[in-house]
PANU-732036 format. One record per residue: residue number from 1; residue in one letter; y, x, z of N, C-alpha, C, O in turn. Coordinates in steps of 0.001 Angstrom, whole numbers. Example, Ala and Ser with C-alpha at 12.3 -4.5 7.8 and 13.67 -1.06 7.14 Angstrom:
BEGIN
<r kolmar="1" semar="a" n_v="-5690" n_u="13190" n_w="7800" ca_v="-4500" ca_u="12300" ca_w="7800" c_v="-3300" c_u="13200" c_w="7800" o_v="-3319" o_u="14236" o_w="8465"/>
<r kolmar="2" semar="s" n_v="-2250" n_u="12850" n_w="7080" ca_v="-1060" ca_u="13670" ca_w="7140" c_v="30" c_u="12900" c_w="7870" o_v="1138" o_u="13409" o_w="8039"/>
This chain:
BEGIN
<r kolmar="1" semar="x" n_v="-4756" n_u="20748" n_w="-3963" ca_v="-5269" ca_u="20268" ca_w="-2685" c_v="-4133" c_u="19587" c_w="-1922" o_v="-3257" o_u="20356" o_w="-1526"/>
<r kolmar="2" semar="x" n_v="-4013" n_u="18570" n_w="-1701" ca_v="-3702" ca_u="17720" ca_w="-819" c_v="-2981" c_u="18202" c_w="420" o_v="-3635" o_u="19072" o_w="994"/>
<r kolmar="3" semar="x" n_v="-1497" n_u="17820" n_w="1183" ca_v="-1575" ca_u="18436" ca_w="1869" c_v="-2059" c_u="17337" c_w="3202" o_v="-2098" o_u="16110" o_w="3112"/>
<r kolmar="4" semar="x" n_v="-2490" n_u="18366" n_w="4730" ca_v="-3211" ca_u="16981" ca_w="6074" c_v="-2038" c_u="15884" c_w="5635" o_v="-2705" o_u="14968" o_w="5154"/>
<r kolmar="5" semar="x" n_v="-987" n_u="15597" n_w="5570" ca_v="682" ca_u="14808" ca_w="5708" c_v="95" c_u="13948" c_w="5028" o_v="-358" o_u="12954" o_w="5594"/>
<r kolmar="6" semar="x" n_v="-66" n_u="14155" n_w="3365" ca_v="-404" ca_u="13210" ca_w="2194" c_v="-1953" c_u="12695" c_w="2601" o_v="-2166" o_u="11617" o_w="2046"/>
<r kolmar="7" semar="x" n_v="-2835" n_u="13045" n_w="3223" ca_v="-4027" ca_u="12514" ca_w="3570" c_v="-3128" c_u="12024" c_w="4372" o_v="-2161" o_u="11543" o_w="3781"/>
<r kolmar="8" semar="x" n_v="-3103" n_u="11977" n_w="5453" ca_v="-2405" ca_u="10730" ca_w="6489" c_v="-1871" c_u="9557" c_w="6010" o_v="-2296" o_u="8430" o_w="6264"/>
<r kolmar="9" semar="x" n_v="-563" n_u="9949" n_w="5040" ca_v="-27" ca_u="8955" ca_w="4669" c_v="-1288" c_u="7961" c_w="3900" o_v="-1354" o_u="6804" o_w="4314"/>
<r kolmar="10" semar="x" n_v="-2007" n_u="8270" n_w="3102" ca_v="-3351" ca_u="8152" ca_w="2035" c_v="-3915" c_u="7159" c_w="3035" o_v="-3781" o_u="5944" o_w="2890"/>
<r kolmar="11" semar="x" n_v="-4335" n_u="7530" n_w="3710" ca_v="-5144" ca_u="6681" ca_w="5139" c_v="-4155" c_u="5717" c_w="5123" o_v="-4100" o_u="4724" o_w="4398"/>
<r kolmar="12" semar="x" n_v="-3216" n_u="6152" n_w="6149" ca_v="-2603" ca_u="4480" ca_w="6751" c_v="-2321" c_u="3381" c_w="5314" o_v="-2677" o_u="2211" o_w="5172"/>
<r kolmar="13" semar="x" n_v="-1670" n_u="4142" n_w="4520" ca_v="-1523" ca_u="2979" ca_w="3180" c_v="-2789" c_u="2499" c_w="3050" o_v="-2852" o_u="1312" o_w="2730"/>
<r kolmar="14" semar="x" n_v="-3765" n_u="3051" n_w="3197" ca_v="-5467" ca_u="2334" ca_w="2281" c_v="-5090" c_u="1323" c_w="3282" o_v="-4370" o_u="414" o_w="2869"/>
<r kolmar="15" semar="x" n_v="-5418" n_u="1310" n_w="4440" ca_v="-5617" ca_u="369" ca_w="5796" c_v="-5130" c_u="-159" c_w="5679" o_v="-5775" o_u="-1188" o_w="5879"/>
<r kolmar="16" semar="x" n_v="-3487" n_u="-613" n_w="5248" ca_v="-2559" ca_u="-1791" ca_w="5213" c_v="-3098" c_u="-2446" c_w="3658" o_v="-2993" o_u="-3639" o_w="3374"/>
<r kolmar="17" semar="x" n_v="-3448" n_u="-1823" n_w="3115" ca_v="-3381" ca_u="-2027" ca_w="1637" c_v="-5273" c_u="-2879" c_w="1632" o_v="-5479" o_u="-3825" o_w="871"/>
<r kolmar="18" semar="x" n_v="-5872" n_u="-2596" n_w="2123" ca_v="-7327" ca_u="-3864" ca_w="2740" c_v="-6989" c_u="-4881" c_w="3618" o_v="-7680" o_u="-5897" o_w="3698"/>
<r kolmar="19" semar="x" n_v="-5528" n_u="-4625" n_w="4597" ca_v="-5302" ca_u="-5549" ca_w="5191" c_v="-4773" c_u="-6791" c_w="4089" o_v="-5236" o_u="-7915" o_w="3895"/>
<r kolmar="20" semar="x" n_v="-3669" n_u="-6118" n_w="3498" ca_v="-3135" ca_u="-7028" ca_w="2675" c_v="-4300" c_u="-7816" c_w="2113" o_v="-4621" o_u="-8967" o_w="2411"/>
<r kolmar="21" semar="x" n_v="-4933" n_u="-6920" n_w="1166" ca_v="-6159" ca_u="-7628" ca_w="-19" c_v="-6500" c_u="-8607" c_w="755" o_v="-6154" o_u="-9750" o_w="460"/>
<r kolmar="22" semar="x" n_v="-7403" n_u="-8292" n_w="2137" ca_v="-8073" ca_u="-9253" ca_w="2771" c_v="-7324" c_u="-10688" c_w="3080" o_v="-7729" o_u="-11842" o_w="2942"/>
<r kolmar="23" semar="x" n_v="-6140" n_u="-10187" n_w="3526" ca_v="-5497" ca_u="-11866" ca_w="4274" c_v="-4914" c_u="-12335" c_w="2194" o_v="-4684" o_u="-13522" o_w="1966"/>
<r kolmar="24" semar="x" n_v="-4824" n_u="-11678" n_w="1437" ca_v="-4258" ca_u="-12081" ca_w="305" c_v="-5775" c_u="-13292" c_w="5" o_v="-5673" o_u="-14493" o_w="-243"/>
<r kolmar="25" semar="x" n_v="-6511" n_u="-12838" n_w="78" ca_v="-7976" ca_u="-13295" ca_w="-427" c_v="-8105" c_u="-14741" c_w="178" o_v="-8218" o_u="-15798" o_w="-442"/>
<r kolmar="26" semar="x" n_v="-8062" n_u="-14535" n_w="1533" ca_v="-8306" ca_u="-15537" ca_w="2669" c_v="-7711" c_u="-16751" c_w="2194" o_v="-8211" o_u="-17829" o_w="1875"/>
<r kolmar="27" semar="x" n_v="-6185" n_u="-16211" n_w="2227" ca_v="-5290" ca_u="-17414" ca_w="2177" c_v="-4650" c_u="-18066" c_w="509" o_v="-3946" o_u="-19056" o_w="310"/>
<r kolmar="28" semar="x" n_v="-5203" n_u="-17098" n_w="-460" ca_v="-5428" ca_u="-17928" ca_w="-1874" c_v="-3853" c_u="-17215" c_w="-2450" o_v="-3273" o_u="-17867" o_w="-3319"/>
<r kolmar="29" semar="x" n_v="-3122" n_u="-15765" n_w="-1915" ca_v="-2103" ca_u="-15437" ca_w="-1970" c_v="-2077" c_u="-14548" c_w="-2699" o_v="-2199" o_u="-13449" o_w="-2158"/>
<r kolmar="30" semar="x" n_v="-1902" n_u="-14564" n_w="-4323" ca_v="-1910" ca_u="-13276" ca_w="-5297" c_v="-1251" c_u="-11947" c_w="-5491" o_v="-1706" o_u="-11019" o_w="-6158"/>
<r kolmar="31" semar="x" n_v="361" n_u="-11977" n_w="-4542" ca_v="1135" ca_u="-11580" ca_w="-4356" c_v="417" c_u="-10110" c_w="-3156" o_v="515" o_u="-8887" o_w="-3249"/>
<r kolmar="32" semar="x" n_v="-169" n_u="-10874" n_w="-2276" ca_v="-927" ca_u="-10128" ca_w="-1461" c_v="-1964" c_u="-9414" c_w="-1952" o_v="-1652" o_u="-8227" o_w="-2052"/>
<r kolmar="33" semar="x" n_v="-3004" n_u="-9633" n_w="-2280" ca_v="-4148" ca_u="-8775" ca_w="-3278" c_v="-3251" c_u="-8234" c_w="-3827" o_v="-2939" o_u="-7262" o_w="-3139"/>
<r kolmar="34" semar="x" n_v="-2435" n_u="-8330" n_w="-4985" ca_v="-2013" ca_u="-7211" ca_w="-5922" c_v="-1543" c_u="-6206" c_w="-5319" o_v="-1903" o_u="-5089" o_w="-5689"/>
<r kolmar="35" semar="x" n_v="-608" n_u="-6354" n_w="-4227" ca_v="295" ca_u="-5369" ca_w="-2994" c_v="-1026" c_u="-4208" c_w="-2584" o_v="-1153" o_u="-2989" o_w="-2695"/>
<r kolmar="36" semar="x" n_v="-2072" n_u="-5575" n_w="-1948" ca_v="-3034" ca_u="-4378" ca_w="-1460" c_v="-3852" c_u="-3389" c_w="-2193" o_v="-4286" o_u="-2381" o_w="-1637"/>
<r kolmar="37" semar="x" n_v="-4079" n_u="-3686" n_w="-3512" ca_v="-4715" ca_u="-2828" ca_w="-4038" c_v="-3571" c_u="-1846" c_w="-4904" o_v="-3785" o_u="-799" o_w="-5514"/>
<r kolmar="38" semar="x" n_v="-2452" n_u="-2499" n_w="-4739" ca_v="-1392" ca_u="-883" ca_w="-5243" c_v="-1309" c_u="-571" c_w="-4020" o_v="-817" o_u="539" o_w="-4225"/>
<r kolmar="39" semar="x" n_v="-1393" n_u="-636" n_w="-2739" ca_v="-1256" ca_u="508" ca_w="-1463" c_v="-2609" c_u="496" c_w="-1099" o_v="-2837" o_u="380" o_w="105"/>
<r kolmar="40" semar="x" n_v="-3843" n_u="616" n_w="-2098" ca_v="-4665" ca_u="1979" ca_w="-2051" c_v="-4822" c_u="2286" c_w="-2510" o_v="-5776" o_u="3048" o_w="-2354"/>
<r kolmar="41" semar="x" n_v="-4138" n_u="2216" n_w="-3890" ca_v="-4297" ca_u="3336" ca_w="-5128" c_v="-3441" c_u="4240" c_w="-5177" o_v="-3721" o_u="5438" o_w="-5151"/>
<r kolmar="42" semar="x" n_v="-1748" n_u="3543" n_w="-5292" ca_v="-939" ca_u="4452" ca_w="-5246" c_v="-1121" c_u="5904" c_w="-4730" o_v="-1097" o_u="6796" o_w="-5579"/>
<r kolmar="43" semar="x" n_v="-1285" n_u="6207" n_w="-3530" ca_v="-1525" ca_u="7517" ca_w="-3470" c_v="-2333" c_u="8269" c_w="-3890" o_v="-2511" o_u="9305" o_w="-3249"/>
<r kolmar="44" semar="x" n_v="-3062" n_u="8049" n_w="-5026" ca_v="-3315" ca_u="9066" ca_w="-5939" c_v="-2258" c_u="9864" c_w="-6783" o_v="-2223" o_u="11055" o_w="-7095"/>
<r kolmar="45" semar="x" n_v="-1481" n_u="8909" n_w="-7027" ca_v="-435" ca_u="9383" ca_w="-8354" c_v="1122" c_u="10213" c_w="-7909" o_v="1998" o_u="10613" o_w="-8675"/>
<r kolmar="46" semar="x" n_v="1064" n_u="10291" n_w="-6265" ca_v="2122" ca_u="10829" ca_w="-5763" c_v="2376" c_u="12174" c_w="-5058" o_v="2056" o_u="11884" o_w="-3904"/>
<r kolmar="47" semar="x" n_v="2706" n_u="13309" n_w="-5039" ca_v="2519" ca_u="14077" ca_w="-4563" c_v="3673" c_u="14430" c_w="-3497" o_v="3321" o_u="15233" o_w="-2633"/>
<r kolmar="48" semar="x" n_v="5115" n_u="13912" n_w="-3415" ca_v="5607" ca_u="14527" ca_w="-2694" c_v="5371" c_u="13614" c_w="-1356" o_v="4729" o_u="12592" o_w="-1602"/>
<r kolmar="49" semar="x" n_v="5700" n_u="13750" n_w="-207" ca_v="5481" ca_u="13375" ca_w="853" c_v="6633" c_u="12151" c_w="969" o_v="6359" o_u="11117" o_w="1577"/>
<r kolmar="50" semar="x" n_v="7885" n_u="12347" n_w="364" ca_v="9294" ca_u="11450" ca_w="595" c_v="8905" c_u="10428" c_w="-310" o_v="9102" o_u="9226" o_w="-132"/>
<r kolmar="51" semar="x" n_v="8200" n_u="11083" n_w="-1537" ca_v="8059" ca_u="9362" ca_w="-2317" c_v="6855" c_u="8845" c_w="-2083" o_v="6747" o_u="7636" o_w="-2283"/>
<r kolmar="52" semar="x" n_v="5706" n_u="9566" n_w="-1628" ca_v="4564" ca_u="9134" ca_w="-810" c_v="4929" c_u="7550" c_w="269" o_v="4415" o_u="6434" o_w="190"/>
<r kolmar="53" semar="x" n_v="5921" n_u="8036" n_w="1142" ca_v="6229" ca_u="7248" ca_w="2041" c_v="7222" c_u="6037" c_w="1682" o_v="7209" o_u="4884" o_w="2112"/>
<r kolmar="54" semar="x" n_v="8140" n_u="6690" n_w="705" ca_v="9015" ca_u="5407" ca_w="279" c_v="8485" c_u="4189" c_w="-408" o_v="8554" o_u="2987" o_w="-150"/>
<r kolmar="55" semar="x" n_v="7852" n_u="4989" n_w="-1507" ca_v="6923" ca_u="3526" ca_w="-2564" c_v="6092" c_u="3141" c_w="-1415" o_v="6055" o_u="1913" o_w="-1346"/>
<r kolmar="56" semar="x" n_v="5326" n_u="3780" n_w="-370" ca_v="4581" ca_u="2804" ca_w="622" c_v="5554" c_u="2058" c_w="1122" o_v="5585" o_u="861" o_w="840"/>
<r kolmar="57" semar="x" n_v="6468" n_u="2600" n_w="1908" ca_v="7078" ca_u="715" ca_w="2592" c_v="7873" c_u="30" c_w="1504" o_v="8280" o_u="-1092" o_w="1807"/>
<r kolmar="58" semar="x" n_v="8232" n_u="559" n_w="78" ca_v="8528" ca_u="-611" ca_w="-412" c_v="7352" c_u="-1976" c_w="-239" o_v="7301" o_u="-2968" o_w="487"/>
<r kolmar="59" semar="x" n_v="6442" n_u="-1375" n_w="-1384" ca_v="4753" ca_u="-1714" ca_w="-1117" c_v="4398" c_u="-3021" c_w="142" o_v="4118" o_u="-4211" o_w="-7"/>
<r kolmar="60" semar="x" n_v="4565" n_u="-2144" n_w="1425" ca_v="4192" ca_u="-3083" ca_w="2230" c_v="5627" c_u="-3963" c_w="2163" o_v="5104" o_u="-4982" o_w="2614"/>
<r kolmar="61" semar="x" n_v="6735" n_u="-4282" n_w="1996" ca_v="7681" ca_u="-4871" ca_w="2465" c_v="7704" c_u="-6198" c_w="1386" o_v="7901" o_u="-7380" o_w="1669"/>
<r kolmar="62" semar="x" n_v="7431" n_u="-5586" n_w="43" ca_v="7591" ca_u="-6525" ca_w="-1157" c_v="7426" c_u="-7549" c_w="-834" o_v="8514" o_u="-8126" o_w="-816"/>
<r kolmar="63" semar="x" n_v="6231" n_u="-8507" n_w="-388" ca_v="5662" ca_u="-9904" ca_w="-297" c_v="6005" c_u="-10625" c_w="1230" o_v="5734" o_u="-11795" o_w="1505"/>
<r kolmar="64" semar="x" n_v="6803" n_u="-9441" n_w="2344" ca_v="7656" ca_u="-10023" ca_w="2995" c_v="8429" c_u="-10753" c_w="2289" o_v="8564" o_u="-11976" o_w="2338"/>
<r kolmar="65" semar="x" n_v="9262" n_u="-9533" n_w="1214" ca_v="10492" ca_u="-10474" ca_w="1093" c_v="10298" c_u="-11767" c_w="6" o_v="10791" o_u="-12886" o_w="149"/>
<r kolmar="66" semar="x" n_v="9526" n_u="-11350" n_w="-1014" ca_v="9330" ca_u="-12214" ca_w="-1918" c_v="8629" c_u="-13370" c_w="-1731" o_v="7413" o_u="-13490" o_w="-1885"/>
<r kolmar="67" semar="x" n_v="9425" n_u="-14249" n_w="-1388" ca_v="8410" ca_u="-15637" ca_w="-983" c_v="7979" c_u="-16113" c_w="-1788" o_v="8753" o_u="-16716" o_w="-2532"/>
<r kolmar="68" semar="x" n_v="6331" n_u="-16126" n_w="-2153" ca_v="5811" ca_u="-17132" ca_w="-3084" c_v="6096" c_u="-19005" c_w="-3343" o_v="5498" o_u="-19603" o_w="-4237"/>
């Protein structure tokens, strides 16, 4: 069972991770879709709370930095 922390984290990643998909979709940006649908999957496969949070802001940060 899950602990409330890892549901939290679970939540906000899904939310950034539809944001991404969505504006990835919009604007024809592959880099984006792929980001978003690994920050709402990923947290299935993670259990501690420190790498919960780290692979998320790598996640969201990646397609900052990586300019297509």
């Amino acid at each position: 069972m899950p602990s409330p922390m890892n549901l939290f984290v679970g939540i906000i990643t899904g939310a950034f991770g539809l944001a991404y998909f969505i504006y990835g979709k919009k604007q024809g940006k592959i880099l984006f879709m792929v980001t978003g649908i690994a920050l709402m999957v990923y947290p299935y496969f993670f259990g501690n709370i420190i790498v919960l949070i780290a692979v998320g802001l790598i996640l969201l940060l990646l397609p900052i930095v990586i300019k297509e």
